[in-house]
N, C-alpha and C positions, 0 to 999 in steps of 0.2 A: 477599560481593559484591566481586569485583575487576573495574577498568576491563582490558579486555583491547585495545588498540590494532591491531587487525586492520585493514587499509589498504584491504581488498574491502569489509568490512561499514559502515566509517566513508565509503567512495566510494557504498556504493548506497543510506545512510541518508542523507549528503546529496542524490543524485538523487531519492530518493522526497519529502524534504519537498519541491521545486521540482516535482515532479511533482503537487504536492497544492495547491499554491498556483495552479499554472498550471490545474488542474480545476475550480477553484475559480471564477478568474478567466475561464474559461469558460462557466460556468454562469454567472455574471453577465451576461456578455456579449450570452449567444444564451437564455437560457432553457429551456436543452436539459440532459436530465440525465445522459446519456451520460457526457459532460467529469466531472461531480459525483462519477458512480457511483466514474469510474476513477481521481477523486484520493484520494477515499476508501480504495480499496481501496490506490492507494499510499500512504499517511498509513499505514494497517495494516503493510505491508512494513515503512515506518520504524520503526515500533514493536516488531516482531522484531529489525531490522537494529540497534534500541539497545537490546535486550533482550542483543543477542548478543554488543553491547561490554560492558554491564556485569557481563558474566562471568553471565549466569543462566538460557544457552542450555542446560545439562542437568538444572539444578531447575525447570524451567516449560518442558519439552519437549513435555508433552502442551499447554498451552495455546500456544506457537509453533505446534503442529500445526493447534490448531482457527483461529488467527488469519490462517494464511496460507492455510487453505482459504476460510475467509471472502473475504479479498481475491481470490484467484484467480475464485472467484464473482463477485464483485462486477464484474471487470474481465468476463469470459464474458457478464454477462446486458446488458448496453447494447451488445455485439458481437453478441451474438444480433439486440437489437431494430434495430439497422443494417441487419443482411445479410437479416433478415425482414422488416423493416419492418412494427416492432409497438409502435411508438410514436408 
């Protein structure tokens, strides 16, 4: 395992934890799970995005795979219950 200093994945790993605190800080706020769903799912990006500094984006490529579809999910379905209004 080597730290690889990529300057795109250490910028969207810091945006994703602030995107996960601000979801967070959301769902406290309003009681709405929307904000929660979609910090989560960035909290998950972060966790590829420092998968992919520690150099172990091509030994654990099928789980970056299952991880980032999880979050893509995650963000999708509180969009879905928005524009449906199914919550």
């Amino acid at each position: 395992m080597t730290f690889t200093l990529d300057p795109i994945s250490l910028t969207n790993l810091i945006l994703s934890v602030i995107i996960l605190a601000l979801g967070i800080a959301g769902y406290k706020n309003s009681d709405d799970k929307a904000p929660l769903f979609i910090g989560i799912a960035f909290g998950l990006f972060g966790v590829s995005h420092l998968m992919t500094l520690l150099g172990l984006k091509e030994t654990l490529a099928v789980l970056l795979i299952i991880i980032r579809t999880i979050a893509y999910v995650m963000v999708a379905v509180p969009l879905f219950w928005i524009a449906f209004k199914r919550y």
